[in-house]
C-alpha positions in Angstrom: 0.0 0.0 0.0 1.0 3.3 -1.1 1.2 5.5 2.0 0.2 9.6 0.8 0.3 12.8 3.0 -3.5 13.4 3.3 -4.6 9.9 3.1 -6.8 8.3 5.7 -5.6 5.6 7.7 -6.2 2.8 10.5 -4.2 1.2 12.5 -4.8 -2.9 12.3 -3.4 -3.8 15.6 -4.4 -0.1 17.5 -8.3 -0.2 16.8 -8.4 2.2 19.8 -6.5 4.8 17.9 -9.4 5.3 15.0 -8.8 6.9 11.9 -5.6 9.2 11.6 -5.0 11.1 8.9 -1.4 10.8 7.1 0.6 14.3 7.5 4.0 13.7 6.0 6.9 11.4 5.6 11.1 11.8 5.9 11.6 9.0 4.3 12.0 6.6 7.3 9.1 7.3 9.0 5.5 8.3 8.2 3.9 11.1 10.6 0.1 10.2 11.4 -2.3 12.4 13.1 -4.8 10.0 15.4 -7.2 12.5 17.3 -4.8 15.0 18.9 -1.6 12.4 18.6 1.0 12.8 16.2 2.2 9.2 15.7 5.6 8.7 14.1 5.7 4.9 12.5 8.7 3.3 10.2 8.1 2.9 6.9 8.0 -0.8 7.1 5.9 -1.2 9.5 3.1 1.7 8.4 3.3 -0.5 5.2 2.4 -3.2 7.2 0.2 -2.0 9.5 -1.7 0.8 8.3 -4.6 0.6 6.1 -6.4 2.8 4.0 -10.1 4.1 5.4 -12.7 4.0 2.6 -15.0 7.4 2.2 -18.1 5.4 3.8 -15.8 4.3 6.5 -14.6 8.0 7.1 -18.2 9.8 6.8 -18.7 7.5 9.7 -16.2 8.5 11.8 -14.6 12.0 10.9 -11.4 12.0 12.7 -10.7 15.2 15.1 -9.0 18.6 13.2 -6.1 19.5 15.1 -5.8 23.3 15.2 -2.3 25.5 14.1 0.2 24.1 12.5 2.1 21.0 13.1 5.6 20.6 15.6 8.8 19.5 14.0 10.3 18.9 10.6 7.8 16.4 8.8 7.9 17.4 5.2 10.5 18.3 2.4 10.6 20.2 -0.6 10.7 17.8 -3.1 12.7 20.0 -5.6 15.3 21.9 -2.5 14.6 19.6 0.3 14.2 22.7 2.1 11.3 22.5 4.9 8.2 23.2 4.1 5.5 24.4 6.8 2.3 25.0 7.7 -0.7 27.5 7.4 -3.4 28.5 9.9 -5.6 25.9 8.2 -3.1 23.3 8.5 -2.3 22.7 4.9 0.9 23.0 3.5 2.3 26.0 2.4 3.7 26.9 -1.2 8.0 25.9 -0.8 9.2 29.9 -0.7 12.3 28.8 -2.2 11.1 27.4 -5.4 9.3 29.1 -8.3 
């Protein structure tokens, strides 16, 4: 399984986390958001263990919005590798050092 920044995801063996939603990845590890929990998972075992949440599944159970922007380096430029950050609405931001 492909694992996206802005995907929806479960954890197979942490039911009682519920749906997280993917916020980045370094390359090693994937960054999920479960309620108000950032969860940092390897690569091999998010690949493993995570599994994608189908619309139906998500309508069900909307997982919490976190409010202002994330902590720590979790996402890259993929043209500088320079690190990108967050708005107010929590999206990412254009890179400021790219065109």
């Amino acid at each position: 399984m492909a694992i996206d920044a802005g995907q929806h995801v479960r954890h197979r063996s942490r039911l009682d986390w519920g749906i997280g939603k993917v916020e980045g990845s370094n390359g090693e590890s994937v960054f999920v958001r479960f309620g108000d929990q950032l969860k940092t998972i390897k690569i091999s075992f998010a690949e493993q263990f995570l599994e994608a949440v189908t619309a139906g599944e998500l309508a069900a159970g909307r997982p919490k919005e976190r409010a202002g922007p994330a902590v720590g380096r979790i996402a890259q430029c993929p043209e500088c590798g320079k690190d990108l950050t967050r708005g107010a609405d929590g999206e990412w931001r254009p890179c400021p050092h790219c065109p």
